[in-house]
C-alpha positions as CSV (number, residue, x, y, z in Angstrom):
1,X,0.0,0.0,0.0
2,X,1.5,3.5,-0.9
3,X,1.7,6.4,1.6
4,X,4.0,8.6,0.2
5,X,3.8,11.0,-3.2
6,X,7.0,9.3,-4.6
7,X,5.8,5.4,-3.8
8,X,2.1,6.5,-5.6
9,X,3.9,8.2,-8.4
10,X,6.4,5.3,-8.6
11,X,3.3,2.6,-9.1
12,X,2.1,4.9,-11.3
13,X,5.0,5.0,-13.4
14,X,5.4,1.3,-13.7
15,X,1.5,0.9,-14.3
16,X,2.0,3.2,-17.4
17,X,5.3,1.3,-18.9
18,X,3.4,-1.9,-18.8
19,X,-0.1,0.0,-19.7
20,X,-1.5,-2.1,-16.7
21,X,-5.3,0.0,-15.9
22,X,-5.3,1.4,-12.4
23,X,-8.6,2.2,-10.1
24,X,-8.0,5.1,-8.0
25,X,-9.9,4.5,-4.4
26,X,-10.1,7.2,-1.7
27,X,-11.8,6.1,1.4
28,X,-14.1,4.1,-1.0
29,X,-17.3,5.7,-0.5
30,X,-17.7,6.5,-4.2
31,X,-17.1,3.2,-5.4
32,X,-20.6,2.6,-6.5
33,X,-21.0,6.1,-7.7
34,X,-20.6,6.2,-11.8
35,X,-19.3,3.5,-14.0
36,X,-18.2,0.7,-13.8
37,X,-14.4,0.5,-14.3
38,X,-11.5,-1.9,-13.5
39,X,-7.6,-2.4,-12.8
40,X,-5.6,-2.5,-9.9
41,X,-6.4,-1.0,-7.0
42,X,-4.5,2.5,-7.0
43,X,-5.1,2.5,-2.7
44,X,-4.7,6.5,-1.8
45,X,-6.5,6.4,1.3
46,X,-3.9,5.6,4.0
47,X,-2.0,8.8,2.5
48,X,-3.6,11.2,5.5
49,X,-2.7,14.3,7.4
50,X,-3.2,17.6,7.5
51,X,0.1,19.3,6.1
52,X,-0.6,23.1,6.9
53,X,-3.1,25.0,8.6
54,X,-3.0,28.6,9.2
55,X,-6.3,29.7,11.1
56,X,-5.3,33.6,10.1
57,X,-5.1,33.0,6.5
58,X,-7.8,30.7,6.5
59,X,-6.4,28.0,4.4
60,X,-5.6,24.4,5.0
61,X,-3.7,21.9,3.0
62,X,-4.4,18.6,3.3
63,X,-2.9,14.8,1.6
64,X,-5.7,13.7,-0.1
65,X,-7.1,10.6,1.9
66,X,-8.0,13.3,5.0
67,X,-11.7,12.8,5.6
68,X,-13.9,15.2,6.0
69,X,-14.4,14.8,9.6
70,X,-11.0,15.4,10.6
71,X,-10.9,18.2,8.7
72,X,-14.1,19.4,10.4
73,X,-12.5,18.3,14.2
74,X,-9.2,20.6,13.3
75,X,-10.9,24.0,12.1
76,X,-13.9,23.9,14.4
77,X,-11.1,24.5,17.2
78,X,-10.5,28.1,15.7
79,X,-13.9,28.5,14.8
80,X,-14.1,27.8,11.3
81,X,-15.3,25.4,8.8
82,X,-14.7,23.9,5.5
83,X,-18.0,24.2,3.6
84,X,-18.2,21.3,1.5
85,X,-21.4,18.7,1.7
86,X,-21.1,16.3,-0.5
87,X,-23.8,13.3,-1.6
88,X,-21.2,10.8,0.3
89,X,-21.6,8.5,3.2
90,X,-19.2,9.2,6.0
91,X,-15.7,8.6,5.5
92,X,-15.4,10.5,2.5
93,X,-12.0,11.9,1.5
94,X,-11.5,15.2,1.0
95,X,-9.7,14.2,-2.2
96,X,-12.6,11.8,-3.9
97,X,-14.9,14.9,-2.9
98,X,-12.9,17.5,-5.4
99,X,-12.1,14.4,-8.0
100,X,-16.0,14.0,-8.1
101,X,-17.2,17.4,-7.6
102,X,-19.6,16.7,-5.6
103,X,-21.8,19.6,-4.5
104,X,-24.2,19.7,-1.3
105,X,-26.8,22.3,-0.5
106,X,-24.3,24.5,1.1
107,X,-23.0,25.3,-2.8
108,X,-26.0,27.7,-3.0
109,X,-24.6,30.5,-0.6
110,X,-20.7,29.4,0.1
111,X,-20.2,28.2,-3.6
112,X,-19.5,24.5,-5.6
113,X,-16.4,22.7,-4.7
114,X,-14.5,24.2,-7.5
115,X,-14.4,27.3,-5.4
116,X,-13.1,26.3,-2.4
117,X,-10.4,24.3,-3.9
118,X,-7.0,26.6,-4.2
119,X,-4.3,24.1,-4.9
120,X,-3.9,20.7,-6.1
121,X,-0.7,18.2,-6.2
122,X,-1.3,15.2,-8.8
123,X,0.3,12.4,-10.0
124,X,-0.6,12.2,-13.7
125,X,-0.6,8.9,-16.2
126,X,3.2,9.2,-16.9
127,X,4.0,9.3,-13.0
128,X,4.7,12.6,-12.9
129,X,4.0,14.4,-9.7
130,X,3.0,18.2,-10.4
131,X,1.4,20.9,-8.9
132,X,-1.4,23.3,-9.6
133,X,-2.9,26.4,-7.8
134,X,-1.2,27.2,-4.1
135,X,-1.8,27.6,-0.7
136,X,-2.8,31.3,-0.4
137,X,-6.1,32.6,-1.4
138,X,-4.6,35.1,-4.0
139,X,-2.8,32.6,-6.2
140,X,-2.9,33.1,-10.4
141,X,-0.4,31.1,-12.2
142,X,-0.8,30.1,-15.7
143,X,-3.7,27.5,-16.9
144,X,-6.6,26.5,-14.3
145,X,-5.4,23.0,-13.7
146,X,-7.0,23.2,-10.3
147,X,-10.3,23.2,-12.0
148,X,-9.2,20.6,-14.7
149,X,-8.4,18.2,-11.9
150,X,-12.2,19.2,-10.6
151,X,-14.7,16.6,-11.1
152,X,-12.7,14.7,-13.2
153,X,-13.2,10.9,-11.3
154,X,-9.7,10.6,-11.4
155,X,-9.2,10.4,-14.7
156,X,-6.1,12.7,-15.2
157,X,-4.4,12.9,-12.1
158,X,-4.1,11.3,-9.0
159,X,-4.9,14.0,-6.4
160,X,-2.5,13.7,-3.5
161,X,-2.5,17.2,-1.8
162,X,-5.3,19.8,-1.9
163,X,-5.1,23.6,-0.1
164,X,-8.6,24.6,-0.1
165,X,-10.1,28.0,1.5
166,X,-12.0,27.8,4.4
167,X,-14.8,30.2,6.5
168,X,-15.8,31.3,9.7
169,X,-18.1,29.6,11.7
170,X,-21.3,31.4,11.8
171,X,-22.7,32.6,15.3
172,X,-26.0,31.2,15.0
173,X,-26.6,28.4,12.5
174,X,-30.5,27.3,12.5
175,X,-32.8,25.0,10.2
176,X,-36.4,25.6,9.5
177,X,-39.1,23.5,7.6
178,X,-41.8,26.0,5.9
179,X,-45.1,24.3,4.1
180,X,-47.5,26.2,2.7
181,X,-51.2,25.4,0.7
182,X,-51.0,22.1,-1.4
183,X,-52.9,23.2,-3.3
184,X,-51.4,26.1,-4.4
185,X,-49.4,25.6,-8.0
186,X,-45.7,25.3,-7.1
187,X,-44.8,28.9,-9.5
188,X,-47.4,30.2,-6.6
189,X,-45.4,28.5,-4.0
190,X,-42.2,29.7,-4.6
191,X,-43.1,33.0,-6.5
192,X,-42.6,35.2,-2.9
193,X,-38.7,33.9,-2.7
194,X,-38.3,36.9,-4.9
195,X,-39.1,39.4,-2.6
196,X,-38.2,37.5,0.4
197,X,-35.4,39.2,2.6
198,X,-33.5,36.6,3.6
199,X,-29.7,34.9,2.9
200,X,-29.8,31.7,3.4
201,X,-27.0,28.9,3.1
202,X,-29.1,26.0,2.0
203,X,-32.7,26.3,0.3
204,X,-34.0,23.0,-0.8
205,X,-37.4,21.7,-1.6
206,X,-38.6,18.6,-0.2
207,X,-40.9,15.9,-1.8
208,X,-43.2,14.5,0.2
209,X,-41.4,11.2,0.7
210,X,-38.1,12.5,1.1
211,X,-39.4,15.0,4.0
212,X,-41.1,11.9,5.6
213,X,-37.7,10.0,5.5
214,X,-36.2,12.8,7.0
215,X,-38.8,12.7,9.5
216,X,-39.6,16.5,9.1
217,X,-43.1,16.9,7.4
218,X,-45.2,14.4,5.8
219,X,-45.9,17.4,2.4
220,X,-43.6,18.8,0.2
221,X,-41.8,21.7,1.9
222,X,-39.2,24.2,2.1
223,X,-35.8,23.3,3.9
224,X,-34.3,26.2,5.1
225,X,-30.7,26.7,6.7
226,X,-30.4,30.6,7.9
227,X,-26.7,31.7,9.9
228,X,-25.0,34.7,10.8
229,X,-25.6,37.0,14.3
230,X,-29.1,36.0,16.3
231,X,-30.5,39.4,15.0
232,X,-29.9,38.4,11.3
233,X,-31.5,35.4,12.3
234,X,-34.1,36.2,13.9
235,X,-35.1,38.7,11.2
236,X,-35.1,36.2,8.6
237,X,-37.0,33.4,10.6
238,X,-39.7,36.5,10.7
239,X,-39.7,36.8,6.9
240,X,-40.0,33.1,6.1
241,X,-43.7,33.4,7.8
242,X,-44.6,34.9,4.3
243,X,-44.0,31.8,2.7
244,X,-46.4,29.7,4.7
245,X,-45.8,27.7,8.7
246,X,-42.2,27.8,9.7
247,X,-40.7,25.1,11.7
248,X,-37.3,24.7,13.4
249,X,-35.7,21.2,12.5
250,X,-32.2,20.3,14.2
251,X,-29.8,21.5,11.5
252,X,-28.3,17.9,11.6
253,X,-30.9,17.0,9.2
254,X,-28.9,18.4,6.3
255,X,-25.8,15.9,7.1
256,X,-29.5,13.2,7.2
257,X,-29.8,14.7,4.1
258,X,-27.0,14.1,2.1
259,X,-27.0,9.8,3.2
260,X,-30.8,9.1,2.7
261,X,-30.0,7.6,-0.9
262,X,-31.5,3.7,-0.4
263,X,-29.1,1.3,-1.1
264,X,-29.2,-0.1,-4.9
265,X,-31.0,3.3,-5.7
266,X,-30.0,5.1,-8.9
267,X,-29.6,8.8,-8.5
268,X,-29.1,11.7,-11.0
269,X,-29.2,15.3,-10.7
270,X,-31.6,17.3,-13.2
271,X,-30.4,20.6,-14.6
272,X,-31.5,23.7,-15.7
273,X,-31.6,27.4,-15.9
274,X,-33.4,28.0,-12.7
275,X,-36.2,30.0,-14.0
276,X,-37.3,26.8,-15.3
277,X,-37.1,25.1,-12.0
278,X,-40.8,24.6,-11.3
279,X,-41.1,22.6,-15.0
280,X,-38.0,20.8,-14.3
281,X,-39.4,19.7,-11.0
282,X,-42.5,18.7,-12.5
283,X,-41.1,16.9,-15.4
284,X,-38.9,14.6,-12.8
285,X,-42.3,13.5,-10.7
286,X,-44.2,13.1,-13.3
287,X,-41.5,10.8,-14.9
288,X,-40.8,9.3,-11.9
289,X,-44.9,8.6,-11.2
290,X,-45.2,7.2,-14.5
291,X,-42.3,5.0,-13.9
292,X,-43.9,3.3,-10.8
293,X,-40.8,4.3,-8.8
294,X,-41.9,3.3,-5.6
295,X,-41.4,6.5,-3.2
296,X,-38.3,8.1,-4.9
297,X,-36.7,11.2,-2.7
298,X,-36.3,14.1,-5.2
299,X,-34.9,17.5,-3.6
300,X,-34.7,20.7,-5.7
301,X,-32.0,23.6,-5.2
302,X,-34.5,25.8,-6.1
303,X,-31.6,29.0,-6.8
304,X,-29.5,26.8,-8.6
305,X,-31.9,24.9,-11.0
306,X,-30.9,21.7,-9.9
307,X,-33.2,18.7,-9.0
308,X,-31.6,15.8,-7.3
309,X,-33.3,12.2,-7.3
310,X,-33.0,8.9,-5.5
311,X,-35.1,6.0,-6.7
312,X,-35.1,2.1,-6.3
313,X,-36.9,0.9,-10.4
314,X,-36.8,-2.9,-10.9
315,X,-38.1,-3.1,-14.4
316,X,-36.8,-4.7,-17.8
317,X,-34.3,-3.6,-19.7
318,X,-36.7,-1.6,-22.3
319,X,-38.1,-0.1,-19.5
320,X,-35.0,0.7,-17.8
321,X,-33.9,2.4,-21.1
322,X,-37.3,4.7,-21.4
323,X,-37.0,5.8,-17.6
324,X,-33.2,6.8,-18.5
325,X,-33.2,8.7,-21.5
326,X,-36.6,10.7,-20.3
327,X,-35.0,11.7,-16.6
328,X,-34.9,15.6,-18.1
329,X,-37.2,17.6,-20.0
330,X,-35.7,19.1,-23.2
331,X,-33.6,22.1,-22.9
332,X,-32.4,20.1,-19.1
333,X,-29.0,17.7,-18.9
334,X,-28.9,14.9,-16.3
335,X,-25.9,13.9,-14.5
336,X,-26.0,10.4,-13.5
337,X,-24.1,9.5,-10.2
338,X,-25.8,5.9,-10.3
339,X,-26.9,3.0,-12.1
340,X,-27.3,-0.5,-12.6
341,X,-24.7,-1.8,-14.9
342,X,-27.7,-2.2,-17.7
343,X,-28.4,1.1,-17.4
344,X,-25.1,2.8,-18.5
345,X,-24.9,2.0,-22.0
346,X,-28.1,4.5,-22.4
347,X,-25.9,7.4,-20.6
348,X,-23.8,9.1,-23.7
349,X,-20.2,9.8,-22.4
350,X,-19.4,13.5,-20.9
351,X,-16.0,13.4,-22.2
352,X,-15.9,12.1,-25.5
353,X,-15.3,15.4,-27.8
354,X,-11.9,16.6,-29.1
355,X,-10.9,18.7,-25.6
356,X,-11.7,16.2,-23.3
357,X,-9.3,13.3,-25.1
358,X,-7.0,15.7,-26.2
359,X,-6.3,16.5,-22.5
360,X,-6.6,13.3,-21.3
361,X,-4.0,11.9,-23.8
362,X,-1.5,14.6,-23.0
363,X,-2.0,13.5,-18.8
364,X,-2.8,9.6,-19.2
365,X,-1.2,8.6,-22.6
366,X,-1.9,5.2,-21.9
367,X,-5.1,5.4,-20.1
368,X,-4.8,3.4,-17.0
369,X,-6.4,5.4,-14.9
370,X,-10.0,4.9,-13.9
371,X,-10.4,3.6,-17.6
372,X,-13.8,3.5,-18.9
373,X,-15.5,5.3,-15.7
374,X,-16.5,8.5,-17.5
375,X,-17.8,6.3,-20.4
376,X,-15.2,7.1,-22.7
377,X,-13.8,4.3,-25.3
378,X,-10.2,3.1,-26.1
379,X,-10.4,3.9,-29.8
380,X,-11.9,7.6,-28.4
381,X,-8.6,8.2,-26.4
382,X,-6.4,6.4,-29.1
383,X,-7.7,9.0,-32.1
């Protein structure tokens, strides 16, 4: 098992001579998440620790198989945070979480993953250990590899180090359940947000069988996570009475929220320009009703145009194929995060264009690693 840069860069190296395929695992919580790929296990989660920390800046640089956790355990002592809540059991790695991208609800106020991230140290295809980005938070230097290296899966680098911004704890962080008239259209529902004065961190919307599960209403509703000074607060839990009955929910039901995927459930995220979010949303349950899914949790980031779904479908393959090629209204895209293994050959690859292999033949000339998880083809990379 390597824990050191030059014994993952060395493995590496010799995987790439003998083009041998190599399967980057973190702390193997995203395993199960997109394709399936194979080769040897590429093991970067015993490669722990955090390397720098300097509360005044408010940047920490951590090796790659840190969880999240102890990153959370070391800034809460100065009181701060690293914002970041991914779709990931617990355990997750702070480097699987910027290889995948993976956004929580926190990404509508404190921003996507991509912005938190300020450095990155890879190993690339060749073996080559380099470095994008740095530790400061005024850092420009040349092409955006940091972003490159950004929800890529792994695919052109094996992330090894990461310095990534962090915030201050907020004085008062509360969570609040608002429902309003069913019957009400949802435009009618959400049309007062507008106006609303409030700045919130997370703003989700809650089917009715995902708000059940979470044990917080038994109707769609409005999950709401407000934070700053207990006037700011306070003057925003007043405003949220215009929306309909407010209710204050233990703000541990956003970490709930993030884990409530059933097991063997496949789950894709619907987007769109948010002033289409009501259609979108619409769309999805209607799909998802005609599907038979039997009570599928769908939660909609309502600023960001971005509806989330988690459904178990045991159906036939022609079936299977309808339900996956109809997840998104036209004018939408649909990011898969998981499927059967019958189900992937419906989901076009994301990388398959000129850019995409161009870069990824420059970093992984012999594509060995994570080969085939993003869908792409041998004869693709080859061309």
């Amino acid at each position: 098992m390597s824990t050191t840069v030059a014994e993952l860069a060395a493995q590496v190296a010799q995987a790439h001579v003998s083009a041998e395929p190599l399967r980057v695992v973190g702390g193997g919580t995203w395993l199960q998440a997109g394709r399936s790929c194979f080769g040897t296990a590429l093991r970067v989660g015993e490669y722990v620790g955090i390397v720098d920390y300097t509360p005044g800046d408010l940047t920490l640089t951590a090796r790659a198989g840190t969880t999240l956790e102890a990153i959370a355990e070391a800034t809460a002592a100065h009181g701060q945070w690293l914002p970041l809540d991914p779709e990931a059991l617990p355990g997750a790695t702070i480097g699987a979480t910027i290889a995948t991208a993976s956004d929580g609800p926190l990404a509508f106020a404190m921003g996507r993953v991509r912005d938190q991230v300020l450095g990155i140290e890879c190993v690339t295809g060749t073996g080559e250990v380099t470095r994008a980005g740095g530790r400061v938070v005024k850092n420009v230097a040349g092409f955006d590899l940091v972003r490159l290296h950004t929800g890529a899966w792994g695919t052109l680098g094996v992330i090894t180090e990461v310095s990534v911004r962090l915030r201050a704890r907020p004085e008062v962080d509360r969570a609040f359940v608002v429902a309003s008239d069913d019957r009400v259209s949802l435009e009618s529902r959400l049309a007062p947000l507008a106006d609303l004065l409030i700045a919130p961190l997370a703003l989700e919307l809650l089917s009715g069988a995902l708000a059940t599960a979470l044990g917080v209403h038994d109707h769609m509703c409005l999950l709401v996570r407000l934070a700053g000074n207990a006037t700011r607060v306070n003057a925003q839990v007043e405003a949220l009475g215009a929306l309909g009955d407010v209710k204050e929910v233990p703000v541990s039901v956003f970490d709930a929220l993030s884990r409530l995927s059933p097991a063997g459930a496949m789950v894709a995220r619907v987007s769109h320009m948010p002033t289409h979010f009501s259609a979108t949303w619409r769309h999805v349950m209607d799909h998802l009703s005609a599907s038979q899914c039997w009570q599928p949790l769908v939660r909609g980031s309502i600023a960001r145009g971005v509806v989330r779904v988690g459904a178990l479908f045991e159906q036939d393959v022609p079936v299977l194929e309808r339900f996956v090629r109809g997840m998104a209204p036209p004018g939408a895209a649909v990011a898969w995060e998981m499927l059967p293994d019958d189900g992937w050959q419906y989901v076009p690859s994301s990388v398959s264009d000129r850019v995409s292999m161009g870069l990824r033949r420059a970093l992984d000339p012999a594509w060995i690693l994570n080969r085939g998880l993003l869908g792409e083809s041998m004869d693709a990379v080859r061309v």
